[in-house]
mmCIF file as gemmi writes it, N, C-alpha and C atoms, coordinates in Angstrom:
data_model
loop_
_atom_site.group_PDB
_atom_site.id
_atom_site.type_symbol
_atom_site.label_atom_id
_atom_site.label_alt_id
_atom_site.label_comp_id
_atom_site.label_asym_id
_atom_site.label_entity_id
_atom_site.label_seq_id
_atom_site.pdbx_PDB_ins_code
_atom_site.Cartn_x
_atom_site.Cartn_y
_atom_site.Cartn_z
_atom_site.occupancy
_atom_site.B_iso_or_equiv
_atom_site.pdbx_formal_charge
_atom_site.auth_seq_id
_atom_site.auth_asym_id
_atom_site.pdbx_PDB_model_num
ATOM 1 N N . UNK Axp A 1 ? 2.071 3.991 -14.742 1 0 ? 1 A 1
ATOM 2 C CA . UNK Axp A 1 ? 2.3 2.561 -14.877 1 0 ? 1 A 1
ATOM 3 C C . UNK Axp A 1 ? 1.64 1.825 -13.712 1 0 ? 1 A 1
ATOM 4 N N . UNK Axp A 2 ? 1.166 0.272 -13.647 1 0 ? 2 A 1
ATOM 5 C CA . UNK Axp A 2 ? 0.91 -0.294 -13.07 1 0 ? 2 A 1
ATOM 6 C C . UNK Axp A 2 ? 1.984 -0.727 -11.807 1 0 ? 2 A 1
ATOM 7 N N . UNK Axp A 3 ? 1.541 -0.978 -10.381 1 0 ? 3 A 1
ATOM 8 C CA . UNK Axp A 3 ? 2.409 -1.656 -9.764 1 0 ? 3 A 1
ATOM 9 C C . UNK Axp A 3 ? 1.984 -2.756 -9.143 1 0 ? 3 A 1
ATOM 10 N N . UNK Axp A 4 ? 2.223 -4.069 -9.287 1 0 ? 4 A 1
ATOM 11 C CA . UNK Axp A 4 ? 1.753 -5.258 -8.594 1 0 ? 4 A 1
ATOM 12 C C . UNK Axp A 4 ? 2.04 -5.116 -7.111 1 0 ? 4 A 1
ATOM 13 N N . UNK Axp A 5 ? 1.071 -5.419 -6.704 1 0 ? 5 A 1
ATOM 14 C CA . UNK Axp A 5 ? 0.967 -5.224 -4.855 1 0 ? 5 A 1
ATOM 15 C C . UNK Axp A 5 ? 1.158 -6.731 -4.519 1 0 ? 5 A 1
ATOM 16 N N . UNK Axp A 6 ? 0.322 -7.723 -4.696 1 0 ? 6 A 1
ATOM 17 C CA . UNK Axp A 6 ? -0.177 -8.622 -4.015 1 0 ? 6 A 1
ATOM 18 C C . UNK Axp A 6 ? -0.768 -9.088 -4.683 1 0 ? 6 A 1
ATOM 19 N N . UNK Axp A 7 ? -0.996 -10.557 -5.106 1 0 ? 7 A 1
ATOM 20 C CA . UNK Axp A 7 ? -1.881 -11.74 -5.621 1 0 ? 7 A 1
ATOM 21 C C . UNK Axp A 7 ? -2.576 -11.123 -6.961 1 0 ? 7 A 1
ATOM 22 N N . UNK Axp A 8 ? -3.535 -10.693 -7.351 1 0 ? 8 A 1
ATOM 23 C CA . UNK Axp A 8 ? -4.128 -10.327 -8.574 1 0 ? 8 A 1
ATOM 24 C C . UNK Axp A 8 ? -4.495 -8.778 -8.562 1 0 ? 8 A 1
ATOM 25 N N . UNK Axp A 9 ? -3.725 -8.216 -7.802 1 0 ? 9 A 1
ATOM 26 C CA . UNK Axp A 9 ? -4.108 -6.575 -7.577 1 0 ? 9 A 1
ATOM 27 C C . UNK Axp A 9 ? -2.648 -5.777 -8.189 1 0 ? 9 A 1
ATOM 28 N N . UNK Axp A 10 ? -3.146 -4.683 -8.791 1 0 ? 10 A 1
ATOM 29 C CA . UNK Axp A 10 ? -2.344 -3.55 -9.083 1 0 ? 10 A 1
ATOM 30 C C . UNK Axp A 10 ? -2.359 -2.669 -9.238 1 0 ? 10 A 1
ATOM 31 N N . UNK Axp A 11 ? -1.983 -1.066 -8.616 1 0 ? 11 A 1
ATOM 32 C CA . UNK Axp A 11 ? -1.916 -0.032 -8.367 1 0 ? 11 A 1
ATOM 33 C C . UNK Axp A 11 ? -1.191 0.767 -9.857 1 0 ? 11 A 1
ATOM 34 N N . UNK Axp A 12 ? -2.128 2.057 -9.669 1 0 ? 12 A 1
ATOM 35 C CA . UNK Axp A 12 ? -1.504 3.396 -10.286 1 0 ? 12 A 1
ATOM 36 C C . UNK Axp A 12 ? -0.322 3.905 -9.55 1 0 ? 12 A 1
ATOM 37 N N . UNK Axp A 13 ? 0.959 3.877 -10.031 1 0 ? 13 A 1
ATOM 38 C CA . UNK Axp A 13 ? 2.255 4.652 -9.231 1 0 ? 13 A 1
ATOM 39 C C . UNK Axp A 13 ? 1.737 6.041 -8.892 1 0 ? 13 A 1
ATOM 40 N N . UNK Axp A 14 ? 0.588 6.903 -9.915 1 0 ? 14 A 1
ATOM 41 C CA . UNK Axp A 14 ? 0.761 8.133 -9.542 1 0 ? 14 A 1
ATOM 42 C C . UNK Axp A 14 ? -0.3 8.156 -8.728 1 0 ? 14 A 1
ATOM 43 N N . UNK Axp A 15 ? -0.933 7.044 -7.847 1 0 ? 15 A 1
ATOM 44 C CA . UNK Axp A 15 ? -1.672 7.386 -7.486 1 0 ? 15 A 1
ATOM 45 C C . UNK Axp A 15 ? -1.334 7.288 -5.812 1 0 ? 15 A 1
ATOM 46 N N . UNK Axp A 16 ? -0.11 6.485 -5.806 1 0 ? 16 A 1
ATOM 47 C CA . UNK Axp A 16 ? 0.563 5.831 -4.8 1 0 ? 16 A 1
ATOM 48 C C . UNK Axp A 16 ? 0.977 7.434 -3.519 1 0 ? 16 A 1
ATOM 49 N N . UNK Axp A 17 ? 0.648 7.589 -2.361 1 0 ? 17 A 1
ATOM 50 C CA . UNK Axp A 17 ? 1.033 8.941 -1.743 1 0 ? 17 A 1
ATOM 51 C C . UNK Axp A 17 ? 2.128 8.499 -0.653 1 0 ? 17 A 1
ATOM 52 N N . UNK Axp A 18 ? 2.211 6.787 -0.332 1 0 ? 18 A 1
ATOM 53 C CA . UNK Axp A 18 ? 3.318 6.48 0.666 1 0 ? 18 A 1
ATOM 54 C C . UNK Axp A 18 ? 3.058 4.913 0.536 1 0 ? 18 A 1
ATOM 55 N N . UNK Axp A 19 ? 4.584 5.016 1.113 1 0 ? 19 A 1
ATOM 56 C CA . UNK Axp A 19 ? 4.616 3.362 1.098 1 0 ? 19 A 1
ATOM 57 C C . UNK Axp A 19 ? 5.308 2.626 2.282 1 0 ? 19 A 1
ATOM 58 N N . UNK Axp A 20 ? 4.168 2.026 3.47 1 0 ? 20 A 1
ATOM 59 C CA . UNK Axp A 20 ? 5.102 2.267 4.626 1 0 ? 20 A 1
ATOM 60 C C . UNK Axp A 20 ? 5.134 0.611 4.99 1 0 ? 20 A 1
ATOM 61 N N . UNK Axp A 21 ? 6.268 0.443 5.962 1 0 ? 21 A 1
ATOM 62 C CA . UNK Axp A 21 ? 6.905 -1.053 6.933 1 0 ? 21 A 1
ATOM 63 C C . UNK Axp A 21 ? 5.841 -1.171 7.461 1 0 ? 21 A 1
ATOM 64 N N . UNK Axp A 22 ? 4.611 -2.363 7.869 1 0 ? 22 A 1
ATOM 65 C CA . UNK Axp A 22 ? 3.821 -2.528 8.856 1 0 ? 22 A 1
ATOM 66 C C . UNK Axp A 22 ? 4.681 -2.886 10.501 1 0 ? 22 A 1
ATOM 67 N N . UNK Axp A 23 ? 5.641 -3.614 10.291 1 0 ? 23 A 1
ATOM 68 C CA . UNK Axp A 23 ? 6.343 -4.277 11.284 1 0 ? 23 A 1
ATOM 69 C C . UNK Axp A 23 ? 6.862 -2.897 12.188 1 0 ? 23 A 1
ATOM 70 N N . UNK Axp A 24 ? 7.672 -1.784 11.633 1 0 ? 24 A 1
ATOM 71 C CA . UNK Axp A 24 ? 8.225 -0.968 11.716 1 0 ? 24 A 1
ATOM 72 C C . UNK Axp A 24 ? 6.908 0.266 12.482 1 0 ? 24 A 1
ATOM 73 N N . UNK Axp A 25 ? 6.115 0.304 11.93 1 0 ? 25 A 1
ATOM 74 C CA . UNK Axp A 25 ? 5.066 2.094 11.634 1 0 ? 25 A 1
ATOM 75 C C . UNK Axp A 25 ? 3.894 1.31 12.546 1 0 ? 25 A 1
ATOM 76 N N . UNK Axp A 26 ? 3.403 0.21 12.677 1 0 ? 26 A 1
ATOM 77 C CA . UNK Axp A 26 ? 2.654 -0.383 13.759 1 0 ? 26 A 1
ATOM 78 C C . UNK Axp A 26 ? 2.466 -0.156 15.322 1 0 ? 26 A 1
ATOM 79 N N . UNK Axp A 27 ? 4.156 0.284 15.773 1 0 ? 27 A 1
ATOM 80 C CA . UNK Axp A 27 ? 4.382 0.078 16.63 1 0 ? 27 A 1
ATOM 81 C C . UNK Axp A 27 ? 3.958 1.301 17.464 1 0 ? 27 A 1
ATOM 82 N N . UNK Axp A 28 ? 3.381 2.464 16.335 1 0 ? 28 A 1
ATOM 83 C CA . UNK Axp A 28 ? 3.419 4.086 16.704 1 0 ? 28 A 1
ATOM 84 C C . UNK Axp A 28 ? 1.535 4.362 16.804 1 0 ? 28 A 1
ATOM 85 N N . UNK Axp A 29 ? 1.131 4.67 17.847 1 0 ? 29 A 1
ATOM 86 C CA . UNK Axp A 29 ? -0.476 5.022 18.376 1 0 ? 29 A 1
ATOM 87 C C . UNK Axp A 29 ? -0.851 5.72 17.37 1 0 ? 29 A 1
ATOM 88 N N . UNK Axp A 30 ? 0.157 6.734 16.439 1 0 ? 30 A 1
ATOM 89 C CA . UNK Axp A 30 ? -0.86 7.325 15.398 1 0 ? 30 A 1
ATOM 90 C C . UNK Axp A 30 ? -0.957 6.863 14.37 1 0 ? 30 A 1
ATOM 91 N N . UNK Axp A 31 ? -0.147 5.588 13.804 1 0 ? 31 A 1
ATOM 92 C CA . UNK Axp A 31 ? -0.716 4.765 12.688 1 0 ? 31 A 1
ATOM 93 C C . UNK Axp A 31 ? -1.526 3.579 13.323 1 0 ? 31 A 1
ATOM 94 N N . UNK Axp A 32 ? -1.517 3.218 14.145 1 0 ? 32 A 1
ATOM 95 C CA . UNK Axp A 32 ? -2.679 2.365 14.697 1 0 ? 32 A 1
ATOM 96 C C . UNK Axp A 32 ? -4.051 3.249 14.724 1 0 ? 32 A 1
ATOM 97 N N . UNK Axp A 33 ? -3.841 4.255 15.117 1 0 ? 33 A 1
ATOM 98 C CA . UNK Axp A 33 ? -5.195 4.984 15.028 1 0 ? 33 A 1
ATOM 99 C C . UNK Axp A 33 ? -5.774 5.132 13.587 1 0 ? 33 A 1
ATOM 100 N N . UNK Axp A 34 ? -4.642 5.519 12.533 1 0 ? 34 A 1
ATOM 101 C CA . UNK Axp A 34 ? -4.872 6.091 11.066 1 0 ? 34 A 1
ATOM 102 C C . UNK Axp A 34 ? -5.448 4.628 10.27 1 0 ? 34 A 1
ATOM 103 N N . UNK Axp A 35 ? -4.921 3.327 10.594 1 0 ? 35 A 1
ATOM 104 C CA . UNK Axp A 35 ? -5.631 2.132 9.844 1 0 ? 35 A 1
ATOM 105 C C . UNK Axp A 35 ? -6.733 2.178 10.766 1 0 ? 35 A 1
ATOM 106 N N . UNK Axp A 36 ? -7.241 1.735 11.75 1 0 ? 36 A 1
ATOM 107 C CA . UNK Axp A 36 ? -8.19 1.7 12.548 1 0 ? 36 A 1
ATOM 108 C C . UNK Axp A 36 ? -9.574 2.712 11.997 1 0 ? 36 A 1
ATOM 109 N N . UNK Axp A 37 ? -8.865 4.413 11.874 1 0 ? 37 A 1
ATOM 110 C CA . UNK Axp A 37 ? -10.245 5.104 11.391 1 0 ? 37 A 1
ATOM 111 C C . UNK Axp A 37 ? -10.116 4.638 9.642 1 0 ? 37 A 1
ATOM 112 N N . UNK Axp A 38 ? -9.251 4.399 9.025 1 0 ? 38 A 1
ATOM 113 C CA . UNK Axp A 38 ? -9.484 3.788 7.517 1 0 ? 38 A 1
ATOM 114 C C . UNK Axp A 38 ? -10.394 3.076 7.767 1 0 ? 38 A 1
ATOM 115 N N . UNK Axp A 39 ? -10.126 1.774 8.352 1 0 ? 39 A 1
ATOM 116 C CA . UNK Axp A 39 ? -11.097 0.262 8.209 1 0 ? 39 A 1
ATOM 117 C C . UNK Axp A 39 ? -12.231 1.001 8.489 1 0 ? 39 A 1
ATOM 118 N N . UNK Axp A 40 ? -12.17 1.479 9.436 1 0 ? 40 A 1
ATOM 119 C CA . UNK Axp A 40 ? -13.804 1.939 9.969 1 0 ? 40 A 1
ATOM 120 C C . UNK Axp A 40 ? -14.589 2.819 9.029 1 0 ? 40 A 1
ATOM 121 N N . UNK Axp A 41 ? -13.671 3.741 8.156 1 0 ? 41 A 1
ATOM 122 C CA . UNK Axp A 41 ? -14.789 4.401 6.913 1 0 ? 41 A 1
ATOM 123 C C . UNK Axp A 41 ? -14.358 3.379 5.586 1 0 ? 41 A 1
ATOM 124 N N . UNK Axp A 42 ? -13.787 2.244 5.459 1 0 ? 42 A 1
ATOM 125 C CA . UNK Axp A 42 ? -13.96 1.285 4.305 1 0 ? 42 A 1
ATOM 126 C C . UNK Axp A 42 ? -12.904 1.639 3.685 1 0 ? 42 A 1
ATOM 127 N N . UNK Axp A 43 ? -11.836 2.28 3.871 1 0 ? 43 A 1
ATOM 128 C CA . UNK Axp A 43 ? -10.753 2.733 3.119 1 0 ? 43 A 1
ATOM 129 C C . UNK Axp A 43 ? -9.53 1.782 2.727 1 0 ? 43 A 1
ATOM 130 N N . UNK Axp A 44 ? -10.065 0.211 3.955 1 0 ? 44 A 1
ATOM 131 C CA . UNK Axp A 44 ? -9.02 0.076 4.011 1 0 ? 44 A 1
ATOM 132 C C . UNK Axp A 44 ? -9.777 -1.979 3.101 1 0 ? 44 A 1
ATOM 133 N N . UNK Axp A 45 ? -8.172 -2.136 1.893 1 0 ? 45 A 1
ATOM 134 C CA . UNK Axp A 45 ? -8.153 -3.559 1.174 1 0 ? 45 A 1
ATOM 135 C C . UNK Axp A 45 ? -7.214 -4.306 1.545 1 0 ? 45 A 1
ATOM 136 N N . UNK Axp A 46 ? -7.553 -5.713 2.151 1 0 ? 46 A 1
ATOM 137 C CA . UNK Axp A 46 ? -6.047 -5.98 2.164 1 0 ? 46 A 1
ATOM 138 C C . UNK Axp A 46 ? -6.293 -6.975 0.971 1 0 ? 46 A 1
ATOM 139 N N . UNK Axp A 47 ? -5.021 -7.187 0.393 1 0 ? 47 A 1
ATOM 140 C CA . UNK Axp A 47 ? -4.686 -7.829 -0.657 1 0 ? 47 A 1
ATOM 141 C C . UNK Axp A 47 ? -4.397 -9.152 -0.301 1 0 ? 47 A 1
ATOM 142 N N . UNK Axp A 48 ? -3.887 -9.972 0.681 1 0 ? 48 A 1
ATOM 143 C CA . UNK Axp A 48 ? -3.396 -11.338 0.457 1 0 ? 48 A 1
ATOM 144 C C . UNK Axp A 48 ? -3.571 -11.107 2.308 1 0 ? 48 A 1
ATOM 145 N N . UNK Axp A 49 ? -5.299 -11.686 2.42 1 0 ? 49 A 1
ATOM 146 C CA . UNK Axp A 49 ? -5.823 -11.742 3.496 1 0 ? 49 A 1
ATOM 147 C C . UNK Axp A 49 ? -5.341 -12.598 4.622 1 0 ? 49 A 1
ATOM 148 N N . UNK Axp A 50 ? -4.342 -13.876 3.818 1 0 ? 50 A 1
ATOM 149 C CA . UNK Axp A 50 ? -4.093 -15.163 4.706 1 0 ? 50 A 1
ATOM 150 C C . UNK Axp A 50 ? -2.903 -15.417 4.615 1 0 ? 50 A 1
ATOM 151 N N . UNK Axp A 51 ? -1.76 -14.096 4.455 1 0 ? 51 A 1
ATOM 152 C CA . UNK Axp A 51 ? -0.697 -14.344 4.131 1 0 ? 51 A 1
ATOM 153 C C . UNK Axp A 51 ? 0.051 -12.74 5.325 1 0 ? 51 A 1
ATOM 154 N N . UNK Axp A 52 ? 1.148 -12.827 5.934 1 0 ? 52 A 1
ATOM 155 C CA . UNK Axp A 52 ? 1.571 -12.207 7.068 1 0 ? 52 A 1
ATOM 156 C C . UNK Axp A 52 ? 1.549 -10.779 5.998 1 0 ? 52 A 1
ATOM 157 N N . UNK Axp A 53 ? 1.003 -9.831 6.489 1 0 ? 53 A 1
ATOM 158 C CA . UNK Axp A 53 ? 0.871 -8.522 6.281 1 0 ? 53 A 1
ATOM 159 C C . UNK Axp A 53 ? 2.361 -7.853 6.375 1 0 ? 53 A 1
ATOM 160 N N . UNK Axp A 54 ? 3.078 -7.499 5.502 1 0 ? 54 A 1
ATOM 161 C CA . UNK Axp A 54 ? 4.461 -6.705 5.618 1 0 ? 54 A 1
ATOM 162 C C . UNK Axp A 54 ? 4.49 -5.168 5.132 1 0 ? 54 A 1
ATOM 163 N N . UNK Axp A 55 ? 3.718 -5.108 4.124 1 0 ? 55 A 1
ATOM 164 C CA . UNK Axp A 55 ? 3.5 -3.103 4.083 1 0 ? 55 A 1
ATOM 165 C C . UNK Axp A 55 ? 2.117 -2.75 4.526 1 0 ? 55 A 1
ATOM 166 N N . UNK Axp A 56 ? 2.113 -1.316 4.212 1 0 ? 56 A 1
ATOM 167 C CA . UNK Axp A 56 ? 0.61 -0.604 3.899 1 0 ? 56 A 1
ATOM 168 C C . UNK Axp A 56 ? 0.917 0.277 2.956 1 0 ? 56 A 1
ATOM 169 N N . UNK Axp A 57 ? -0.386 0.627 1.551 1 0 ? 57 A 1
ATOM 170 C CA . UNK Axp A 57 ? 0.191 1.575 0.562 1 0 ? 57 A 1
ATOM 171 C C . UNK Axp A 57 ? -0.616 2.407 0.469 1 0 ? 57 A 1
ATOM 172 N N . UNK Axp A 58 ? -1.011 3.671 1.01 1 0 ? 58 A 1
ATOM 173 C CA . UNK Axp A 58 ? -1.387 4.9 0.959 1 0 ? 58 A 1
ATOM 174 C C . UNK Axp A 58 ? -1.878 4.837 -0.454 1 0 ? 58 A 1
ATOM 175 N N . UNK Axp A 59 ? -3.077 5.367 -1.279 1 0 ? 59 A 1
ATOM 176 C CA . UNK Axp A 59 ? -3.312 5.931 -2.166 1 0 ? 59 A 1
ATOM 177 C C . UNK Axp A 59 ? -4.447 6.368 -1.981 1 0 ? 59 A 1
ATOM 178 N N . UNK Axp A 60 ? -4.299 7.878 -3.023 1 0 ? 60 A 1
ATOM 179 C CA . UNK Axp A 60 ? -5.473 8.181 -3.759 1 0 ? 60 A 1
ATOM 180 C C . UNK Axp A 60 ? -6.315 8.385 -4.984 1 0 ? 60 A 1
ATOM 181 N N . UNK Axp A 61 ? -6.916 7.456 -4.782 1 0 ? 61 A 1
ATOM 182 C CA . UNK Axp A 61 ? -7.635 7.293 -6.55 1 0 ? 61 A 1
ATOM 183 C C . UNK Axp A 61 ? -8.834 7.851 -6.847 1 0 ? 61 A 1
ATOM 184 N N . UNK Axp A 62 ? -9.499 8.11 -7.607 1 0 ? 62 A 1
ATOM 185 C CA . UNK Axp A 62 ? -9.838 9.343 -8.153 1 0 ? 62 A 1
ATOM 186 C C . UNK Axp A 62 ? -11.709 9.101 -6.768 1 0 ? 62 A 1
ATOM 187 N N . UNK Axp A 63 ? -11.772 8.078 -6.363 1 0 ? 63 A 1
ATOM 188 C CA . UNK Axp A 63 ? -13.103 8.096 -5.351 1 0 ? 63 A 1
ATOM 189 C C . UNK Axp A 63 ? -12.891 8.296 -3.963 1 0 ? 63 A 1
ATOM 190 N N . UNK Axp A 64 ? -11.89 8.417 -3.747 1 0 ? 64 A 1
ATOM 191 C CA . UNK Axp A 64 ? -11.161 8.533 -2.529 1 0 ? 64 A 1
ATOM 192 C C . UNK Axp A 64 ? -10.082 7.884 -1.902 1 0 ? 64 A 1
ATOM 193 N N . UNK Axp A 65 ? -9.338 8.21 -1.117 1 0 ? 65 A 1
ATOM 194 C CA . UNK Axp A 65 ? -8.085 7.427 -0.054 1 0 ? 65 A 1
ATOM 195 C C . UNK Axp A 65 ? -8.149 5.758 0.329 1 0 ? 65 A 1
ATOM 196 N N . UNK Axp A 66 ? -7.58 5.121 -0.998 1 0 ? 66 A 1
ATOM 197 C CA . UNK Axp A 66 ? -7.282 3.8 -0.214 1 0 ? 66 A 1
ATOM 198 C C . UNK Axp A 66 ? -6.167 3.566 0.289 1 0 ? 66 A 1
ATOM 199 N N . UNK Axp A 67 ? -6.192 2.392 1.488 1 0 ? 67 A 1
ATOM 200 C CA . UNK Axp A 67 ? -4.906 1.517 1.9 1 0 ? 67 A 1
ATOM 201 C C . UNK Axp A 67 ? -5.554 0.611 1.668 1 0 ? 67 A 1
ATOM 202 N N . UNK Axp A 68 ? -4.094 0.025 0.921 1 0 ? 68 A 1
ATOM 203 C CA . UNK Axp A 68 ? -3.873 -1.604 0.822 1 0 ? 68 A 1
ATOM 204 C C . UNK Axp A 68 ? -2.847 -2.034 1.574 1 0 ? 68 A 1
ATOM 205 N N . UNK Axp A 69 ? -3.695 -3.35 2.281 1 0 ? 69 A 1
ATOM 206 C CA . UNK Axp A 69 ? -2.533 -4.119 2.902 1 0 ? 69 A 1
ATOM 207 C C . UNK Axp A 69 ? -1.749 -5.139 2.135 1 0 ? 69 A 1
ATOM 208 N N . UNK Axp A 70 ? -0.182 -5.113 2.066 1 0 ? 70 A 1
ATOM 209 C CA . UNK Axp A 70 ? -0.114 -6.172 1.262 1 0 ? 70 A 1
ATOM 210 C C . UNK Axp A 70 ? 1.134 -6.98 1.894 1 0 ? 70 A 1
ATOM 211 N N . UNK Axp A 71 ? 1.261 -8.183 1.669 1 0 ? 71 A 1
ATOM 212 C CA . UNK Axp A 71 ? 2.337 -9.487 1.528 1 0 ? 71 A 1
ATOM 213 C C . UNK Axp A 71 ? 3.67 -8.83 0.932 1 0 ? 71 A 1
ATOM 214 N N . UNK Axp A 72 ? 3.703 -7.837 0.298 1 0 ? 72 A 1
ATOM 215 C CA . UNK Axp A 72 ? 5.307 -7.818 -0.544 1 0 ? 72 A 1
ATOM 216 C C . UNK Axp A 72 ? 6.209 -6.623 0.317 1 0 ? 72 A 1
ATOM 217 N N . UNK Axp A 73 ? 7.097 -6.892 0.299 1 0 ? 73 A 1
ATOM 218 C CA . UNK Axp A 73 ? 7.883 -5.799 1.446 1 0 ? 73 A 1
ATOM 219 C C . UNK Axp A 73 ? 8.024 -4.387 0.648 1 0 ? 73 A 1
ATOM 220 N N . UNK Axp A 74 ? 8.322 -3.369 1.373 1 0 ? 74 A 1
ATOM 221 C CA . UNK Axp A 74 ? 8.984 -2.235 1.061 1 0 ? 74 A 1
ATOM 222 C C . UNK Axp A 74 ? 9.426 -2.107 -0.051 1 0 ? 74 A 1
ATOM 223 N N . UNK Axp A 75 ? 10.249 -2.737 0.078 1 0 ? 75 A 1
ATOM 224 C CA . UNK Axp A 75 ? 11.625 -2.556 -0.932 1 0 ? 75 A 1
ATOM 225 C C . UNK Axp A 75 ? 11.353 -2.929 -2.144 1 0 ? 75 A 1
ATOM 226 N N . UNK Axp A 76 ? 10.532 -4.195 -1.825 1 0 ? 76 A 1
ATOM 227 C CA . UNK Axp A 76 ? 10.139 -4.807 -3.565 1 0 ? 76 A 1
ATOM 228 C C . UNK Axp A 76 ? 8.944 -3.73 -3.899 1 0 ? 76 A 1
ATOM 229 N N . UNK Axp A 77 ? 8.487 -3.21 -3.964 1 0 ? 77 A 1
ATOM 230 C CA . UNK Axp A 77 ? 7.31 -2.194 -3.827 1 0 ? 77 A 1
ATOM 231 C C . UNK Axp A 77 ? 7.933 -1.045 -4.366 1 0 ? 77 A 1
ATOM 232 N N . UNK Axp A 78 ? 9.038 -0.52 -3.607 1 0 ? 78 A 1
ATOM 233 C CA . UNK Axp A 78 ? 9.928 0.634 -4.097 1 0 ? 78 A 1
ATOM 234 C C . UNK Axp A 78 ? 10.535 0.34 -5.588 1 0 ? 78 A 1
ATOM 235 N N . UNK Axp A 79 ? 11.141 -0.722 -5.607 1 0 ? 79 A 1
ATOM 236 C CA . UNK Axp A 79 ? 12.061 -1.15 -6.399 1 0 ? 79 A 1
ATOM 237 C C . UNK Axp A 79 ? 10.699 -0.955 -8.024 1 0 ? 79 A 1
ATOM 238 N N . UNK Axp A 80 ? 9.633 -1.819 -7.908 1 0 ? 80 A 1
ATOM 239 C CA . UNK Axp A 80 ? 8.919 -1.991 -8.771 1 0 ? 80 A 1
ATOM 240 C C . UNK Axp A 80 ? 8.165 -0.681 -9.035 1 0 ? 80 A 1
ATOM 241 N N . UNK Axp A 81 ? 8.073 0.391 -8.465 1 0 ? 81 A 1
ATOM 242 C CA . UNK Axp A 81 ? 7.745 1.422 -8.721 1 0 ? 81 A 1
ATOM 243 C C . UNK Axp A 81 ? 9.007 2.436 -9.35 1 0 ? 81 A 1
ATOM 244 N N . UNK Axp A 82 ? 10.108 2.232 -8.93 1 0 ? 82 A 1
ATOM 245 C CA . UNK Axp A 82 ? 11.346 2.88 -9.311 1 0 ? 82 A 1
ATOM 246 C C . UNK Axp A 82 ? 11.581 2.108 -11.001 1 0 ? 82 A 1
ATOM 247 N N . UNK Axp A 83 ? 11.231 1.098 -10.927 1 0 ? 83 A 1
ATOM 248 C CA . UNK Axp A 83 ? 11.119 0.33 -12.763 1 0 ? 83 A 1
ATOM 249 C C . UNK Axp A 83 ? 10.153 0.843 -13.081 1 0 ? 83 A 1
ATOM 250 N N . UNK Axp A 84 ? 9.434 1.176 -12.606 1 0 ? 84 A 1
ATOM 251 C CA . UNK Axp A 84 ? 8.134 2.051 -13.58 1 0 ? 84 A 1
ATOM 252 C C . UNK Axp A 84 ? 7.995 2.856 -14.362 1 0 ? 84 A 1
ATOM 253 N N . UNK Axp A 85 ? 8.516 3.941 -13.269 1 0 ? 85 A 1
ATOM 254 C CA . UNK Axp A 85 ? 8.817 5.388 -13.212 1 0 ? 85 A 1
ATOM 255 C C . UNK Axp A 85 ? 9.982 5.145 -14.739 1 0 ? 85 A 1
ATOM 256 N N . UNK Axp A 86 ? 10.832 4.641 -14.223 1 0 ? 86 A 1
ATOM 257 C CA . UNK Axp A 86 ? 12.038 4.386 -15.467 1 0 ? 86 A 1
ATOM 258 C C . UNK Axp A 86 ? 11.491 4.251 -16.858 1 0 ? 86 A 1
ATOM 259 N N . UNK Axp A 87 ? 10.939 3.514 -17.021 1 0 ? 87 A 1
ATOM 260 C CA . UNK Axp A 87 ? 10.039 2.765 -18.211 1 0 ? 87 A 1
ATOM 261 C C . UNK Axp A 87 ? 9.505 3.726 -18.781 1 0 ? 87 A 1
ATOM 262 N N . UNK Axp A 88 ? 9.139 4.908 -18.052 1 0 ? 88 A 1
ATOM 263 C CA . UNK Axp A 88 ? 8.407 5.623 -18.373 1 0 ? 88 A 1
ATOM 264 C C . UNK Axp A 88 ? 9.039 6.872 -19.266 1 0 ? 88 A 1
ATOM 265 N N . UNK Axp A 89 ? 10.022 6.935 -18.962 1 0 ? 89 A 1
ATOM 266 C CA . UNK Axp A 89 ? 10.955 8.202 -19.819 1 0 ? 89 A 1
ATOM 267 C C . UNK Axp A 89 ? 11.678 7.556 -20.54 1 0 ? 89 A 1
């Protein structure tokens, strides 16, 4: 199933590998390092460029490892992937 991230973008759930707090996981040298070498090999989209950054979503789709940055918190992210998943059985 689809999951809405941010503004006109939407993700494969199965493609989804984590779904982390920016506010929270920022604060740690090895996810500053892990977005840092993303951006730097192009891995990395943000979704809602002009709007305060609240997650990051790990995936991998079938060309390689993206992160998206996006505007919608955790929880709504979880939640809308947990309706997915549901929908689905």
């Amino acid at each position: 199933m689809f999951i809405h991230i941010g503004h006109d973008t939407v993700i494969i759930d199965k493609e989804i590998i984590g779904v982390f707090d920016m506010e929270n996981t920022t604060v740690m040298k090895k996810t500053i390092d892990f977005l840092n070498n993303a951006e730097k090999n192009c891995q990395v989209k943000n979704v809602a460029p002009y709007e305060l950054p609240k997650s990051f979503i790990v995936c991998q789709e079938p060309k390689g490892k993206v992160i998206y940055i996006s505007p919608i918190s955790v929880g709504t992210i979880l939640k809308r992937i947990d309706a997915a998943r549901k929908a689905n059985y």
